[in-house]
C-alpha positions in Angstrom: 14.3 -23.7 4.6 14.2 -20.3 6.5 10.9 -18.3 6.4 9.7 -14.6 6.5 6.6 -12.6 6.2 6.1 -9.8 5.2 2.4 -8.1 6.0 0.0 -6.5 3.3 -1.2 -2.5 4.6 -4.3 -0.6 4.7 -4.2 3.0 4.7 -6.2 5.0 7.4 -6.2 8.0 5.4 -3.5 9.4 2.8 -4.2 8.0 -0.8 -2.0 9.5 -3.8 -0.4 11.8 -1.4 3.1 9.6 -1.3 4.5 10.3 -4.6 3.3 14.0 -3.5 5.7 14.1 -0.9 3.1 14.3 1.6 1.5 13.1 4.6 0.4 9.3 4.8 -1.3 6.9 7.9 -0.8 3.1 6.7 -1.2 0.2 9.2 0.2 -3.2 8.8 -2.3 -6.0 8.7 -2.2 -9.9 9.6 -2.8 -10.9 6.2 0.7 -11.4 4.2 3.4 -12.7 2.0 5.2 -15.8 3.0 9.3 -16.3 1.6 11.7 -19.5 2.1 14.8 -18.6 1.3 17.3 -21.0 1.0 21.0 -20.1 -0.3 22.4 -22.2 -3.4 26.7 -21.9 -5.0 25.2 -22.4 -8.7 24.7 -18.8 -9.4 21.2 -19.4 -10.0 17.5 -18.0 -8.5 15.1 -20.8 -8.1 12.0 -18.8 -7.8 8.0 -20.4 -7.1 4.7 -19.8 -5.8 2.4 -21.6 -4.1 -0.6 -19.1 -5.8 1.0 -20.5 -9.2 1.5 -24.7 -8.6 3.7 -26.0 -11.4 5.4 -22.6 -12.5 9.0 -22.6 -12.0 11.0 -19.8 -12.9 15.0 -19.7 -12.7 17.7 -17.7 -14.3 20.9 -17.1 -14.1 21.4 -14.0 -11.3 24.0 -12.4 -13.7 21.1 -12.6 -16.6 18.3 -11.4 -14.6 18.5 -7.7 -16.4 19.1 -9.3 -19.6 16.2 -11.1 -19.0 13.8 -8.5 -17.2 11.7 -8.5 -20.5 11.2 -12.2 -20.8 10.2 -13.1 -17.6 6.6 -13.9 -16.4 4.9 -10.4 -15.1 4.4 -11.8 -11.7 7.9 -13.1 -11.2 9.3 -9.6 -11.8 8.7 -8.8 -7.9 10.4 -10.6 -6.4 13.5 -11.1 -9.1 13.7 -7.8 -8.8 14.7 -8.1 -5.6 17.6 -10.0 -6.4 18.3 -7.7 -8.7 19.0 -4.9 -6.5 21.1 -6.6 -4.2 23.6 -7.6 -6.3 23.8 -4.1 -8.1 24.5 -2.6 -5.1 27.4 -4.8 -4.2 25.9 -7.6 -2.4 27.5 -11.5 -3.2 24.1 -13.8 -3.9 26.0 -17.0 -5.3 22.7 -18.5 -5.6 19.0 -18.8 -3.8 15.6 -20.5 -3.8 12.7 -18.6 -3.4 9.1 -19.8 -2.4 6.4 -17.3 -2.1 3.1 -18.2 -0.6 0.5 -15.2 -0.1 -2.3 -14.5 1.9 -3.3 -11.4 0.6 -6.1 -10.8 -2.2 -4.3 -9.9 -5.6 -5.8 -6.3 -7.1 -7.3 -5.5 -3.6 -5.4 -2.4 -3.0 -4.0 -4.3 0.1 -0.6 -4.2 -1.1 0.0 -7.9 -2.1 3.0 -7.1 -4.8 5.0 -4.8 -1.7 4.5 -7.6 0.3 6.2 -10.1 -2.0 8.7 -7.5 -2.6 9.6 -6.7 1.3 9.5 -10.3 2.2 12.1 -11.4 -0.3 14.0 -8.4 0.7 14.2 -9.3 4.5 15.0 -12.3 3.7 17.9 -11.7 1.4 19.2 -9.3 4.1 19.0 -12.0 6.9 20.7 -14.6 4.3 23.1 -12.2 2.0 23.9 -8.6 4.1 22.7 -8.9 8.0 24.3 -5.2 8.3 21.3 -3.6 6.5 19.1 -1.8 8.3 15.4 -1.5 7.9 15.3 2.3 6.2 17.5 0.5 3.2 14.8 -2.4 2.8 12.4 -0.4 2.4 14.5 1.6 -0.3 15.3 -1.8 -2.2 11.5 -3.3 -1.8 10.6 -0.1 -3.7 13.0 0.3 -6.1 12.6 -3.1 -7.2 8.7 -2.5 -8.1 9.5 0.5 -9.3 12.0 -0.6 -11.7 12.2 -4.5 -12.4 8.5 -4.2 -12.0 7.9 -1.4 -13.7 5.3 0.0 -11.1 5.8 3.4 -10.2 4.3 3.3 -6.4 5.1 5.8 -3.9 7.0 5.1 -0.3 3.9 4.1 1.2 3.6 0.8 0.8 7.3 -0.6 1.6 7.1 1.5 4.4 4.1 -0.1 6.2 5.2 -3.4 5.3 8.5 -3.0 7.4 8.0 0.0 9.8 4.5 -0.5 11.3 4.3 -2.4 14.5 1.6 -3.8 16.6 -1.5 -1.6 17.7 -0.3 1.2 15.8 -0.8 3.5 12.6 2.6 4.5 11.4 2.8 8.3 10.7 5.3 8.5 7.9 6.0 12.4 6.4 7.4 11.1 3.1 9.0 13.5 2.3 11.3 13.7 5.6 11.3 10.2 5.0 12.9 9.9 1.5 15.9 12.5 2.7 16.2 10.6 6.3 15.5 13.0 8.4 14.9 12.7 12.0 10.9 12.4 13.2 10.8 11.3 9.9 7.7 8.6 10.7 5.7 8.1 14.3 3.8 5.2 15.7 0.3 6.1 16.5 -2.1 4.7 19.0 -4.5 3.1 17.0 -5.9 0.0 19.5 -9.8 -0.2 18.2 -10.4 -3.4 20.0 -10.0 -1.2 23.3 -12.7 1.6 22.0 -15.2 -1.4 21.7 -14.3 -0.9 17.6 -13.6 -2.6 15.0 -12.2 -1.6 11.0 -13.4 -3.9 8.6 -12.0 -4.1 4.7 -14.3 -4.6 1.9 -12.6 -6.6 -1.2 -15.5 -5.6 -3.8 -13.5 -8.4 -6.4 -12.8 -6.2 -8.8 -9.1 -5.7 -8.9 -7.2 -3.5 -10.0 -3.7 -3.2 -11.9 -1.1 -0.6 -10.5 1.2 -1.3 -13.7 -1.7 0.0 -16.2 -2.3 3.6 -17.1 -4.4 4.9 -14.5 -2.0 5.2 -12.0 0.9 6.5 -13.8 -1.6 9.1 -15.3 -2.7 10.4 -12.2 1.0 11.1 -10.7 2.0 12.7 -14.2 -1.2 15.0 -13.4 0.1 15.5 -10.1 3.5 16.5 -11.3 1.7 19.1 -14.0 -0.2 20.2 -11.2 3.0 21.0 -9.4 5.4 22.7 -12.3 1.9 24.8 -12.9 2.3 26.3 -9.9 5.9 26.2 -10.0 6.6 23.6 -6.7 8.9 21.4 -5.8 5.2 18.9 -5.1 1.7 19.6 -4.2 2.9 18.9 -1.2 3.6 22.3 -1.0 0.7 23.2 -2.3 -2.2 25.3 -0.4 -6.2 25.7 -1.0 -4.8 29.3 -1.9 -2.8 28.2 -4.8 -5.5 26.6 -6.4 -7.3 28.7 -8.2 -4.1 29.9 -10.1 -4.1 26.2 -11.8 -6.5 27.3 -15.1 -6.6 23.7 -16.4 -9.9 22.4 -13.7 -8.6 19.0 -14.4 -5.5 19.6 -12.7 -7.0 22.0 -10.1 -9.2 19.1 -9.5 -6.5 16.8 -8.7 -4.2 19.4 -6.6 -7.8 20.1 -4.7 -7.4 16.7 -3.5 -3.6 16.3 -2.6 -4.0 19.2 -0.5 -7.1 18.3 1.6 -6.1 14.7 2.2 -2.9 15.8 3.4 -5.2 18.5 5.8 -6.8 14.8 6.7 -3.9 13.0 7.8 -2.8 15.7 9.8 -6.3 16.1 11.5 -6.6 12.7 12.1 -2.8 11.9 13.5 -3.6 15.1 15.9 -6.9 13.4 17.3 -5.5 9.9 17.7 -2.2 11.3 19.2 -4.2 12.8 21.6 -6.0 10.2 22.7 -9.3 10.8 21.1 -12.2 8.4 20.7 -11.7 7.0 17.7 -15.2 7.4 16.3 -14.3 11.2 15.5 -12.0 10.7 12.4 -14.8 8.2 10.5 -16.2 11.9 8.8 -12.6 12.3 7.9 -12.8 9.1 6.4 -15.3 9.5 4.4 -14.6 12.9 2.9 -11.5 11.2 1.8 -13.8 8.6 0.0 -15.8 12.1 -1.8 -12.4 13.5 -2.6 -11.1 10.4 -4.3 -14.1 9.7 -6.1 -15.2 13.5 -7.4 -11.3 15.0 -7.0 -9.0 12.5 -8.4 -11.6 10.1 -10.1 -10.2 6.8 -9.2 -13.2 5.5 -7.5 -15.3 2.8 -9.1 -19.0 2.3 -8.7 -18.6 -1.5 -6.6 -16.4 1.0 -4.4 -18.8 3.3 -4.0 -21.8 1.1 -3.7 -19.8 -0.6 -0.6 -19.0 2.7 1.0 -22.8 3.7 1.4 -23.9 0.6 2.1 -21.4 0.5 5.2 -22.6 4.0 5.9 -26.0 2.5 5.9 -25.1 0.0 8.3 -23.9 2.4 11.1 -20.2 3.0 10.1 -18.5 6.3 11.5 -17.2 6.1 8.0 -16.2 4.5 5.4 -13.6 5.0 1.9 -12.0 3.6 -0.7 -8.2 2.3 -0.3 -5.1 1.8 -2.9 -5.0 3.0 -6.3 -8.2 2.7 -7.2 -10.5 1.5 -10.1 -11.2 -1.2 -7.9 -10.1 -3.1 -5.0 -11.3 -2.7 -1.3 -13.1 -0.2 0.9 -12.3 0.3 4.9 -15.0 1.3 7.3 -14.4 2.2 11.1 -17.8 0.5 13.2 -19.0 -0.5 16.1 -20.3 -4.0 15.3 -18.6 -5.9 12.3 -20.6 -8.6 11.9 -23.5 -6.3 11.0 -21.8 -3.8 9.1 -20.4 -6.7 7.2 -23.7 -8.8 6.6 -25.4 -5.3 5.1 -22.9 -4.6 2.7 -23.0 -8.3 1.2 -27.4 -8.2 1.2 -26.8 -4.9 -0.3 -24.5 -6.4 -3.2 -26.5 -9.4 -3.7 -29.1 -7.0 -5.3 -26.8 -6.4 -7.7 -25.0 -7.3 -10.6 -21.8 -7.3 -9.1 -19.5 -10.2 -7.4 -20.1 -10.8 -3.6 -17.4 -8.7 -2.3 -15.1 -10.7 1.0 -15.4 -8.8 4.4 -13.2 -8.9 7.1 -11.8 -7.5 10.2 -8.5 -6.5 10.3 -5.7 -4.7 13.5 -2.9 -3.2 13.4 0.2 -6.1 13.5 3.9 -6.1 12.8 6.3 -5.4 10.0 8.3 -7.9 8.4 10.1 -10.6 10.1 11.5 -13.9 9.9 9.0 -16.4 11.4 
């Protein structure tokens, strides 16, 4: 049996600005989502996982919308994958699917767009080579949005596929979505050579993109947006703010707008060849706009941002969704950075969060 991978992504800076048709800085990262793919002539999807020993899910590929509702939450990924293929013309007569993931679930590291994009290279290896990678990541996000029922941005699909080694993938989503030209742009980002290092925080305390948090913040967004009567808060400036009356929506417009300013700032610097050290402020204003803005920080996120700041980071934030899941910090010396922030938790009465190192790797591809 054939295998791909498919990486998980952490976002330099450019949280909830996707589904604003904004600005967004993802890298890929070593950790990901492992598919076998093998075809089958029974009309069938044999799907398992080795994070779920003993549950085995297939269905007939006619029956898969049929049977959206009654299928385990989890196997909804990557089904819907299949899904997607076949309704938009492609023969599957059959396939067996294996999934095996590195990647933390509910760590805002992108594990479910993993399994999506992985299936979905391999499917176009196996079922429809003449796909190219702009229409994978269209299919990888349309089947979370709509077999899965979680309403993500571009963002995630997009890092999964598009990023390559040593870089941070620019992406303009909205140029993206309409496939325009200069649409995305690979960034320098080689920390390793700046005597750096970015480490992720996984505080354990996952979060759920498919509750109500999410989906209530981009229906904020969208208010936000007919308030001032724009296509997105994308197009949205600090001057339009004060003619939203309702301060919970100026609140979250405030922050669309100045994370977008922080992408921007922080591509122009690491185009140009700057030290890396001088976007970590950017970083962490991000963190302060997330968490007082748009209110999707959590205190175990918070507690591991200033502990990282306490340990010498150039800064530090929150990633993902929110509510939970992991924290980034750019540092000089891991190790250190890493060992405060777990003495620091162990005071408390929350889990011992995982810290790691992480670089910027490839897309997708078949191993």
């Amino acid at each position: 049996m054939d295998k791909w991978i498919a990486p998980g992504r952490v976002n330099i800076i450019g949280e909830h600005t996707d589904y604003n048709d904004g600005f967004v800085l993802p890298i890929a990262l070593s950790l990901g989502v492992v598919c076998g793919a093998q075809p089958r002539g029974d009309g069938r999807v044999r799907l398992t996982s080795a994070q779920r020993p003993g549950d085995v899910v297939e269905v007939l590929i006619n029956d898969l919308g049929p049977q959206r509702d009654r299928l385990p939450g989890w196997a909804r990924y990557p089904l819907g994958v299949v899904d997607e293929f076949v309704r938009g013309g492609h023969r599957i007569d059959g396939v067996n699917l294996e999934l095996d993931g590195a990647i933390p679930i509910g760590a805002g590291l992108s594990s479910s767009a993993a399994v999506c994009c992985a299936v979905t290279i391999a499917l176009r290896d196996l079922f429809a080579p003449e796909l190219g990678d702009r229409r994978m990541v269209d299919i990888a996000r349309a089947a979370e949005n709509g077999f899965a029922g979680v309403p993500t941005g571009l963002l995630d699909q997009s890092a999964s596929i598009l990023c390559t080694e040593g870089h941070a993938l620019f992406l303009d989503v909205r140029a993206f979505a309409a496939s325009e030209p200069a649409a995305s742009e690979q960034i320098p980002f080689d920390l390793q050579a700046a005597g750096m290092a970015l480490i992720v925080a996984d505080t354990g305390q996952p979060h759920d993109l498919a509750d109500g948090g999410y989906a209530e913040r981009r229906a904020q967004c969208e208010a936000a947006a007919h308030a001032l009567h724009l296509p997105a808060l994308r197009d949205a400036t600090a001057e339009d703010l004060p003619r939203l009356r309702d301060p919970l929506l100026r609140r979250r417009a405030r922050h669309v707008v100045s994370e977008n300013a922080r992408v921007l700032a922080v591509v122009e610097q690491l185009r140009a060849g700057a030290d890396p050290r001088v976007v970590g402020e950017l970083l962490t204003a991000s963190h302060r706009s997330l968490r007082v803005d748009f209110e999707v920080s959590a205190p175990a996120l918070d507690l591991a941002v200033a502990a990282a700041l306490g340990a010498g980071a150039y800064g530090a934030r929150m990633v993902g969704g929110g509510f939970g899941g992991s924290i980034i910090a750019l540092v000089d010396d891991a190790g250190h950075v890493a060992e405060q922030i777990v003495n620091r938790f162990a005071t408390t009465s929350f889990a011992q969060p995982r810290v790691f190192a992480v670089a910027p790797t490839a897309g997708a591809r078949k191993l």
